[in-house]
N, C-alpha and C positions, 0 to 999 in steps of 0.2 A: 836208600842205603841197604846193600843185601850185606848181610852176615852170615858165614859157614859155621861160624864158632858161637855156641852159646851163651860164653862171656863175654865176647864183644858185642853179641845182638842186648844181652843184659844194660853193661853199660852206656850202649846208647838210647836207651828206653827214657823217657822222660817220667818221674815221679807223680803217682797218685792219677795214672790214667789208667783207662781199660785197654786189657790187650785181646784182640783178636784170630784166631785160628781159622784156617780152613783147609778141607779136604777135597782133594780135585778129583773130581771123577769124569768120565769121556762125555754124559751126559747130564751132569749134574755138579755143582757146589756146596757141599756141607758148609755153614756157616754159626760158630758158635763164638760168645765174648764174653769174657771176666770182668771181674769187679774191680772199682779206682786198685781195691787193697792187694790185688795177685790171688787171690786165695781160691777162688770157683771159677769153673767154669762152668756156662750155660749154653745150652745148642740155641740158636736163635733164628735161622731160619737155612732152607733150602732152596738156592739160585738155579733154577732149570739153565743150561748152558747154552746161549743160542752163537753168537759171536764175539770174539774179544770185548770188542769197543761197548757193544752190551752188557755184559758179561760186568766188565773191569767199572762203567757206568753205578751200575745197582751195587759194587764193592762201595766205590767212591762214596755213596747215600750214606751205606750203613755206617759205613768210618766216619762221618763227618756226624751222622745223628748221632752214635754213641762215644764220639770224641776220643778215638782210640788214640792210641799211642804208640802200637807195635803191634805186625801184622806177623804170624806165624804159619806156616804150608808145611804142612804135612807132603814128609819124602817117603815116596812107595820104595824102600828098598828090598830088593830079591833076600829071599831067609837066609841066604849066605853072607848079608851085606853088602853084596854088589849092587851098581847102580845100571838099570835097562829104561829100555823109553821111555817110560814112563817117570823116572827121575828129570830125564833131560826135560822132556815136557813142563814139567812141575818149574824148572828150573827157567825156561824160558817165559813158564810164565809169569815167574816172580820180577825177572828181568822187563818184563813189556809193561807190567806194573810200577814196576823203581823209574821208569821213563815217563809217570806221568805225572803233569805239572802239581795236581793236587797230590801227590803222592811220592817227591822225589826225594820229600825229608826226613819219611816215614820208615822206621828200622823194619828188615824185614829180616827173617829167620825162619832155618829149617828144623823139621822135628821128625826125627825116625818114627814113620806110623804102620810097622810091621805088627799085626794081628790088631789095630784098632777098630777096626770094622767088624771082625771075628769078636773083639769085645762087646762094641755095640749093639752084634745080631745076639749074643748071650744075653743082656740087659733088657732087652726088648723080648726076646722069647721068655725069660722070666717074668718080666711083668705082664708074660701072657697078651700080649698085643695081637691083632691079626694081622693076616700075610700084608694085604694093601696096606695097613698102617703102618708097618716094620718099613715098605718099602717108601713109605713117605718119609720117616724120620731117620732112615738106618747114616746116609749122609751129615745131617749136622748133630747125631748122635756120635757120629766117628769123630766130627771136629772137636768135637766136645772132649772128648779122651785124648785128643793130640792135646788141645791148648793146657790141658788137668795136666798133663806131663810135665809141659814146659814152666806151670805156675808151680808143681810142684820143686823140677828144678831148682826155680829162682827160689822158691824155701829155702830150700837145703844150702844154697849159697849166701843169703844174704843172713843163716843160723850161724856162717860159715866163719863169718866177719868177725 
């Protein structure tokens, strides 16, 4: 189930699981997941990008080890808010994901992630990291700042109540 609206992706989340984020890049998957409670989020690893059925395979693993409950993809939007290939992409690939069998009851939703990776490379150049090790972690360090958004979100909404 793909959700464009953050309150319907909310609502259909099942209570007290962990949610999922990730950042699509041309060669690489940032991969980061929160707690039962919504409240963190943690970078947890980085998917080298070979082929979908690949690709979408070692997704399936980690969602089923960490028992998620709702998958989040960070949307590259243009700083004007327009949407370019690289949405469509994102978007297709959310789509080829919601079609699959382990995966087609799973809410998914999108998360505006304009300068998350410019936050990531900041956190990581503060912490004084080196070039190779930025360029290991800078991906599910970026997913990590998409899915903190969306838990932060769901704060503010379920404060909301």
């Amino acid at each position: 189930m793909i959700h464009e609206d953050i309150t319907d992706f909310a609502a259909a989340l099942p209570p007290m699981r962990a949610l999922m984020g990730l950042d699509l890049g041309d060669k690489t998957i940032g991969v980061a997941v929160s707690d039962g409670l919504w409240s963190v989020a943690s970078p947890l690893e980085t998917v080298k990008r070979r082929k979908f059925t690949l690709d979408a395979a070692r997704l399936c693993e980690l969602i089923a080890a960490r028992q998620v409950g709702g998958l989040i993809l960070g949307l590259p939007r243009n700083m004007d808010g327009s949407e370019g290939p690289r949405c469509q992409s994102t978007r297709a690939f959310a789509r080829n994901l919601s079609r699959l069998p382990d995966l087609v009851d799973l809410p998914i939703g999108y998360w505006d992630e304009r300068l998350s990776t410019v936050a990531a490379e900041r956190a990581l150049l503060e912490a004084d990291t080196s070039r190779k090790r930025r360029a290991e972690r800078i991906d599910n360090i970026a997913a990590s700042y998409i899915l903190q958004g969306v838990l932060d979100r769901l704060g503010h909404m379920r404060a909301a109540l």
